[in-house]
Backbone as CSV, one residue per row, in Angstrom:
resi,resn,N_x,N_y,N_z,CA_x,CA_y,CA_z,C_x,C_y,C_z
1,UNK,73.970,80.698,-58.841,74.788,80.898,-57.668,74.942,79.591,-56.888
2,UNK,73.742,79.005,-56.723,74.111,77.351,-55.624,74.561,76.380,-57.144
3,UNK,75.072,76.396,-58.408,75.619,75.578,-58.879,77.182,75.992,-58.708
4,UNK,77.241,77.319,-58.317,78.949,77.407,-58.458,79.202,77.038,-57.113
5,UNK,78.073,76.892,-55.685,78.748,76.666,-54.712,78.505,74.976,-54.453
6,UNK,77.760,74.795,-55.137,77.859,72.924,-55.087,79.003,72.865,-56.026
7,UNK,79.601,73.240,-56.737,80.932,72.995,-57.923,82.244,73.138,-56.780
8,UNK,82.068,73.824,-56.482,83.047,74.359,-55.186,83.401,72.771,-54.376
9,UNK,82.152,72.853,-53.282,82.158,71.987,-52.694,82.702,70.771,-53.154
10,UNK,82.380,70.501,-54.351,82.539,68.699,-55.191,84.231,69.322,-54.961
11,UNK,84.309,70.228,-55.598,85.680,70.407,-56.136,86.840,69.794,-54.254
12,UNK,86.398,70.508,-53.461,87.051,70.412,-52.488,86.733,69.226,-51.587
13,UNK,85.496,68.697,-51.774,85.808,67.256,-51.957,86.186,65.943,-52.564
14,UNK,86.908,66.399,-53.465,87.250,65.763,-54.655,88.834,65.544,-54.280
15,UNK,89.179,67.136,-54.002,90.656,67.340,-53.205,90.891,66.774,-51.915
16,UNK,90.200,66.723,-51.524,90.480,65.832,-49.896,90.551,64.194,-50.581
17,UNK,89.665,64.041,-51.276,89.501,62.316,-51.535,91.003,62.003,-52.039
18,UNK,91.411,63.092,-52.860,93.005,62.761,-53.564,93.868,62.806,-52.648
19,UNK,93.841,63.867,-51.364,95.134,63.666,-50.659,94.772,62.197,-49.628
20,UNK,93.401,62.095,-49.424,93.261,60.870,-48.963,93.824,59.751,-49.394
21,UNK,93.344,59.163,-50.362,94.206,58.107,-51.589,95.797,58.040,-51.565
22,UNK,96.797,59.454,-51.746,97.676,59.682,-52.196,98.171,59.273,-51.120
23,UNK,98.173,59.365,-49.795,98.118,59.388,-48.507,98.603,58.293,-48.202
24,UNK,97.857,57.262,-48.233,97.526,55.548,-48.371,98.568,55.016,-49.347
25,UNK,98.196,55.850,-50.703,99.072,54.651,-51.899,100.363,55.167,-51.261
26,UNK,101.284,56.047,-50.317,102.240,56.176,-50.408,102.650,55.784,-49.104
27,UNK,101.748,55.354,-47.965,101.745,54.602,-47.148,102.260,52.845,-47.492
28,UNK,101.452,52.361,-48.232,101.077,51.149,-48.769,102.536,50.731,-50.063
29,UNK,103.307,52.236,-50.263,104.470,51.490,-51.124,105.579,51.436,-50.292
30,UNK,105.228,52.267,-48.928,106.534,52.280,-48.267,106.184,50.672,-47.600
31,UNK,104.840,50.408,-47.260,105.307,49.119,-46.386,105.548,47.644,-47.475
32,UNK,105.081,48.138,-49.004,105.872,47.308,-49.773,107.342,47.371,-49.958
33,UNK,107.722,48.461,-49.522,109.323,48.793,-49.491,110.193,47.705,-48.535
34,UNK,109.327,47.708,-47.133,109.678,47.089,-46.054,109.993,45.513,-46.279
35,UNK,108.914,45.049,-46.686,108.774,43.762,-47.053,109.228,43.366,-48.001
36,UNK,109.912,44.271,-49.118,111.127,43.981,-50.224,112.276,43.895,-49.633
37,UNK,112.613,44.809,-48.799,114.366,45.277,-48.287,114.077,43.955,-47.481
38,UNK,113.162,43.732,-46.625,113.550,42.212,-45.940,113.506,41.138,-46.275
39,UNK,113.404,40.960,-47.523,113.574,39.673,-48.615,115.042,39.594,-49.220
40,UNK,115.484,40.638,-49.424,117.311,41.057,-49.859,118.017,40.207,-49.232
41,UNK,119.294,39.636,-49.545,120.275,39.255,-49.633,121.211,40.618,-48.013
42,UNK,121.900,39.448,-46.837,122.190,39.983,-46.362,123.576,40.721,-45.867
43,UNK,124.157,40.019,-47.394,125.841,40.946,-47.826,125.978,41.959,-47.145
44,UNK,127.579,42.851,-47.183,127.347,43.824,-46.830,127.275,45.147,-47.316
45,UNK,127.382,45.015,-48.992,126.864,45.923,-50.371,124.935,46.302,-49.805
46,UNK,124.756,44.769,-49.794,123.098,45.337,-49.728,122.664,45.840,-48.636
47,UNK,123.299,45.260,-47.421,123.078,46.039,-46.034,123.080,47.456,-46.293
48,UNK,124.078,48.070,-47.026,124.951,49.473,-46.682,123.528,50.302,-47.972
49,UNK,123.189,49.432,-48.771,122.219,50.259,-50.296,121.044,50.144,-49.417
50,UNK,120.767,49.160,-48.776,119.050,48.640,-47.955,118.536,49.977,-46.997
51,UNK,120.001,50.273,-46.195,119.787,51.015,-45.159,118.993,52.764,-45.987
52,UNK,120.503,53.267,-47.017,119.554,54.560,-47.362,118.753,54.027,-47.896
53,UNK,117.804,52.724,-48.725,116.636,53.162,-49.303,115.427,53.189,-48.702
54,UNK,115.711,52.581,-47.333,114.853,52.205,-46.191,114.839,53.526,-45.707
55,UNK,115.631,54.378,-45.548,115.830,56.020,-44.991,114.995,56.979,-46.264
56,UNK,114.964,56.649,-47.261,114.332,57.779,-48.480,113.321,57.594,-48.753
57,UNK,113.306,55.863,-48.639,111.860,56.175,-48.823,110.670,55.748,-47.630
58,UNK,111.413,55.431,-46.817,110.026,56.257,-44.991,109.993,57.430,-45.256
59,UNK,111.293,58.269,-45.646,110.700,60.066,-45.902,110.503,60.847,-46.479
60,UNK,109.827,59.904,-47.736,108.775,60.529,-48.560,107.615,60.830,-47.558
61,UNK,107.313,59.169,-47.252,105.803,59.300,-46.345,105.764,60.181,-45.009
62,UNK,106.638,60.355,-44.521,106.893,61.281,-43.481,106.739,62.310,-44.026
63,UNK,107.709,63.008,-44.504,107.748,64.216,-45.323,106.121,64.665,-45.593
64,UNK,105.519,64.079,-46.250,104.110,64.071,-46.787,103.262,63.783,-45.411
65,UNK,103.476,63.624,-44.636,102.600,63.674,-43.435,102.666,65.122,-42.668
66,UNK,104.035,65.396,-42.882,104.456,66.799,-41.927,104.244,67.983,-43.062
67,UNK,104.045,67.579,-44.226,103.828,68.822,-44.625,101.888,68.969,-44.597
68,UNK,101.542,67.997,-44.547,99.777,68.500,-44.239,99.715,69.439,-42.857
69,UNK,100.470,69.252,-42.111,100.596,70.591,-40.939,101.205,71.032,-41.670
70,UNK,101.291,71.674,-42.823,102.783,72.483,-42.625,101.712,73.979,-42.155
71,UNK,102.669,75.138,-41.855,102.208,76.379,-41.021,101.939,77.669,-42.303
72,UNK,102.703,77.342,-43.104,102.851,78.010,-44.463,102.427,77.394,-45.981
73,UNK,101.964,77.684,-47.321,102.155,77.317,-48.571,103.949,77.368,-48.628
74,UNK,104.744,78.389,-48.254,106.467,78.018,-48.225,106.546,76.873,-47.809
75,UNK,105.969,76.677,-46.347,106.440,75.899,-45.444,106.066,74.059,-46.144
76,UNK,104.686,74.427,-46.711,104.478,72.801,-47.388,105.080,72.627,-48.495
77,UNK,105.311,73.829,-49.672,106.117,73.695,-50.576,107.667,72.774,-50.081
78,UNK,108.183,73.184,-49.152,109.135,72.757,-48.905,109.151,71.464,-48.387
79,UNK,108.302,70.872,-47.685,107.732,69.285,-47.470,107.995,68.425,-48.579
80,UNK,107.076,69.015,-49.771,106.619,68.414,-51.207,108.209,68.245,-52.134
81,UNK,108.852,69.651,-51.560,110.267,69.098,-52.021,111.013,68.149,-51.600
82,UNK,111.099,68.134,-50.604,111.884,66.946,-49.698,110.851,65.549,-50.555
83,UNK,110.297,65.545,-50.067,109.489,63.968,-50.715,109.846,63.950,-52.070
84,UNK,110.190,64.847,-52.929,110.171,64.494,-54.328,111.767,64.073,-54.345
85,UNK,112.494,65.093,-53.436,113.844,64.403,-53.547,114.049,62.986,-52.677
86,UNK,113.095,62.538,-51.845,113.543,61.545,-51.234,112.904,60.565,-52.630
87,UNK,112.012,60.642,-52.958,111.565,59.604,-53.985,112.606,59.316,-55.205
88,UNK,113.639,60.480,-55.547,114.273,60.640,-56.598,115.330,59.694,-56.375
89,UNK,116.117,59.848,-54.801,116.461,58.837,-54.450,116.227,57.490,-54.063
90,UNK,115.090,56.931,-53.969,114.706,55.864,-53.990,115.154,55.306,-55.457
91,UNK,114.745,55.801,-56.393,114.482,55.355,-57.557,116.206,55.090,-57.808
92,UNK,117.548,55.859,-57.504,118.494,55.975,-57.443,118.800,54.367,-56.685
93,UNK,118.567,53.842,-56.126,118.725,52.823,-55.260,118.569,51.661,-55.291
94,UNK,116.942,51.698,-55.538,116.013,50.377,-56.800,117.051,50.335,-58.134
95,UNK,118.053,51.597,-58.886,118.285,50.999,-59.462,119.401,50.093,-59.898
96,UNK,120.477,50.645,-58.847,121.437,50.119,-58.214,121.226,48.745,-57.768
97,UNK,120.255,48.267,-56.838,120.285,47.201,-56.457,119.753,45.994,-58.076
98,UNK,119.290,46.523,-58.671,118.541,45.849,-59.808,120.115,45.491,-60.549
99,UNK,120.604,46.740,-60.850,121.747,46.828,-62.023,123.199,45.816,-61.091
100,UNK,123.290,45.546,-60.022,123.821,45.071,-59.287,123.704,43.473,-59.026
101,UNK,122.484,43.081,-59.296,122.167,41.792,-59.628,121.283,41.455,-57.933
102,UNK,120.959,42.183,-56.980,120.787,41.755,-56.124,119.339,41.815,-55.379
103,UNK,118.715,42.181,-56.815,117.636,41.597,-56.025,116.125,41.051,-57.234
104,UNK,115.370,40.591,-57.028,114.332,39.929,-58.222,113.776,40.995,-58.976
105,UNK,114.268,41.213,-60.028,113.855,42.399,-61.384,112.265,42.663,-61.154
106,UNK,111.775,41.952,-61.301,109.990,41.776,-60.912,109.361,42.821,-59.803
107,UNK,109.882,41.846,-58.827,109.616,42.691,-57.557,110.361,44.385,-57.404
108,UNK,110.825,44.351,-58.012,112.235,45.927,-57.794,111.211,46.567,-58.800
109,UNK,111.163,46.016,-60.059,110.424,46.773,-61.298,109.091,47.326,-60.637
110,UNK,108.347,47.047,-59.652,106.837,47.423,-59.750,107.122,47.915,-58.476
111,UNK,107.847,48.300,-57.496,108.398,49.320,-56.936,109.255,50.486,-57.535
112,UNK,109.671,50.262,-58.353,109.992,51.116,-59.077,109.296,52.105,-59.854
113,UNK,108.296,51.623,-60.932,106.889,52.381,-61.394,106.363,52.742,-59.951
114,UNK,106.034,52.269,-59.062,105.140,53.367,-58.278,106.023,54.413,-58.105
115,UNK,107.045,54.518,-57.658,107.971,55.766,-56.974,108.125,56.822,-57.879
116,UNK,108.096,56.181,-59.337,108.419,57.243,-60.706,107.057,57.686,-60.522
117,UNK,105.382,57.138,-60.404,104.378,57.561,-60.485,104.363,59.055,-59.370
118,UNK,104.471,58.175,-58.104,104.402,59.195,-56.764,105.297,60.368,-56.899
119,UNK,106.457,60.069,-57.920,107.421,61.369,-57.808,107.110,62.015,-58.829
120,UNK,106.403,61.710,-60.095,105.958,62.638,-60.581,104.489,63.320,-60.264
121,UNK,104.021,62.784,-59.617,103.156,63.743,-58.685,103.376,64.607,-57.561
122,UNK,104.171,64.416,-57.275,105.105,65.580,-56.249,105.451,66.637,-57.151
123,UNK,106.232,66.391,-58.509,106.784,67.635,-59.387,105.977,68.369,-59.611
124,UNK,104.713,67.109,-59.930,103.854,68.135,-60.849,102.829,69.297,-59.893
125,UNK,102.907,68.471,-58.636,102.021,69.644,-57.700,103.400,70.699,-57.186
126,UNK,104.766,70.541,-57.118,105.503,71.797,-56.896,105.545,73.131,-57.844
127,UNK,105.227,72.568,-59.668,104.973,73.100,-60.321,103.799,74.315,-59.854
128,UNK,102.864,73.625,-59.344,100.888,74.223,-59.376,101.787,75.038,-58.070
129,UNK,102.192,74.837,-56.864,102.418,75.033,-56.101,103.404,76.803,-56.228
130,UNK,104.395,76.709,-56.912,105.046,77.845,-57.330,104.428,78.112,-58.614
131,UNK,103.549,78.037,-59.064,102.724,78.900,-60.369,103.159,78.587,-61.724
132,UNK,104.068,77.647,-61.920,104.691,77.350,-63.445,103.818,76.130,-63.810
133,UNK,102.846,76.102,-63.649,101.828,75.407,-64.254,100.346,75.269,-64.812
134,UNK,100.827,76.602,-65.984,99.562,77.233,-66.436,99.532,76.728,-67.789
């Protein structure tokens, strides 16, 4: 009986440590976001692409902040969606600006892998989240 409730415990501290982390790394790509879009070229193609990717992807991390209040499992489900679609669009944007010539492949590329990482961790917890992931 106290190994299934120390299993428990690990378990749900194990889960806090992940939304902790997840928390941060998605903190930490938006302010790499910041410090990319303000290295860009200040045309007015990239102004007009800079602005939504600067808008999608602050609200992932937003999104993911407001859904830890959320009031409901609906109510955070629906958080986790928004962030997966704001990330979807990010990635939409990074690749535009890449395929566009306007900004350093390097730097775009390893913003890019994180957002595909972070957004498939959004899917995969909407999956667990609505039950299609057994």
């Amino acid at each position: 009986m106290n190994e299934m409730k120390n299993e428990n415990i690990k378990m749900k501290n194990d889960k806090e440590k992940f939304k902790k982390e997840f928390k941060l790394r998605i903190y930490n790509w938006a302010l790499q976001l910041v410090k990319f879009i303000d290295e860009l070229p200040k045309d007015s193609v990239s102004r007009v692409i800079c602005k939504q990717l600067i808008r999608s992807g602050t609200s992932v991390g937003a999104n993911y902040i407001e859904g830890q209040a959320a009031s409901s499992k609906k109510d955070f489900t629906n958080f986790i969606n928004h962030c997966l679609k704001s990330a979807n669009e990010c990635k939409f944007w990074l690749s535009l600006l890449k395929d566009a010539k306007r900004v350093d492949e390097n730097k775009s590329q390893l913003l890019f892998q994180e957002i595909v990482e972070i957004s498939n961790i959004f899917g995969t917890s909407l999956l667990t989240l609505r039950g299609k992931n057994k």
